[in-house]
N, C-alpha and C positions, 0 to 999 in steps of 0.2 A: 328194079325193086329189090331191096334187100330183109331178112330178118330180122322183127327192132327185137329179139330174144339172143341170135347169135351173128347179125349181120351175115350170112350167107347169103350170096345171090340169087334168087328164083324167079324163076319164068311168071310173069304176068297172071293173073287169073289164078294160079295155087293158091290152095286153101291150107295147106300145110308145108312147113319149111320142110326140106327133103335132110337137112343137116341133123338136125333138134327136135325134127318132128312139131314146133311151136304152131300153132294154131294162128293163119296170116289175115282170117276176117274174125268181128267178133258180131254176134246177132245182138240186137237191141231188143233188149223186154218189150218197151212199149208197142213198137211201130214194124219190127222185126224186119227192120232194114240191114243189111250188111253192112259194117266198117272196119276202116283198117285194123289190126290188130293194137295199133299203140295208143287209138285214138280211148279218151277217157269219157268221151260224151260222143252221143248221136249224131250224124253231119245231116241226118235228116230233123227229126223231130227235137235234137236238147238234152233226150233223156240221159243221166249219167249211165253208162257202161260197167262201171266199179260199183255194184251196188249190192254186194254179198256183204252181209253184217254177220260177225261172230259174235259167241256167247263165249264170256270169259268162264274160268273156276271160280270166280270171287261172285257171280252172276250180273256181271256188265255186262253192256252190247258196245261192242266195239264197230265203230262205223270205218267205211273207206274213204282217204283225205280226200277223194274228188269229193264226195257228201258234203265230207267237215267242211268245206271252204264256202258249200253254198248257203251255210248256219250262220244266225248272230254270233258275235262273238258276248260272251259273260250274257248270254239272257236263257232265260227257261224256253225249252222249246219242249213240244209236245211233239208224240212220234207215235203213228199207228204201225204197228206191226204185224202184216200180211203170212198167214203160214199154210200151207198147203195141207188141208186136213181131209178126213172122209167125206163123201158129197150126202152123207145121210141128209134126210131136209131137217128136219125136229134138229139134229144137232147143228146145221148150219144157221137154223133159225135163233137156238139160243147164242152159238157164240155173238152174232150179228147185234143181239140185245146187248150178250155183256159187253163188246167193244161200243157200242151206241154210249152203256151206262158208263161206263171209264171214260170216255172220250168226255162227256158231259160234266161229269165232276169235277166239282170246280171251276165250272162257267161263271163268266162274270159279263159284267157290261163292255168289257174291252174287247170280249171276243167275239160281239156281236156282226163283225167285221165278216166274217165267215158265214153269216147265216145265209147270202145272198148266193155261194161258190157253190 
């Protein structure tokens, strides 16, 4: 086994390259299974691994190409945005309402698709 950051050789089972110090597993959000370092999705569950999204200066979100690839291309896609905030309940309970009422806006008969998931 080698480093896919500096191809250095490493003993089996490291979790960090001993050359570069590169991190040789990556944990899965979802299922919090272990994977190789280069791998860009889950080999257990799917989930993508590349899934840190930036905030531009201009105030874009810029997503990771493993993401973009799993998008239509040229169509509007809707995108819930998850952020780790205080576990107050009153405020957990309003943001819950206002991502409910964002999400909803602008429902149509097409999205009806969804109501079953």
């Amino acid at each position: 086994m080698e480093c896919p950051q500096c191809q250095f050789p490493v003993k089996a089972g490291a979790k960090y390259c001993g050359r570069c110090g590169a991190p040789l597993d990556r944990l899965c959000p979802r299922c919090q299974t272990l994977n190789p370092a280069n791998y860009h999705f889950c080999h257990e569950c799917g989930a993508p691994l590349d899934q840190e999204a930036k905030g531009t200066a201009e105030g874009k979100l810029e997503l990771p190409d493993a993401l973009m690839k799993l998008l239509p291309a040229n169509e509007v896609v809707r995108v819930i945005i998850l952020v780790s905030e205080p576990t107050d309940m009153e405020e957990q309970a309003a943001w819950s309402r206002l991502t409910a009422e964002q999400f909803f806006t602008g429902y149509s008969e097409a999205d009806a698709v969804y109501d079953s998931i």
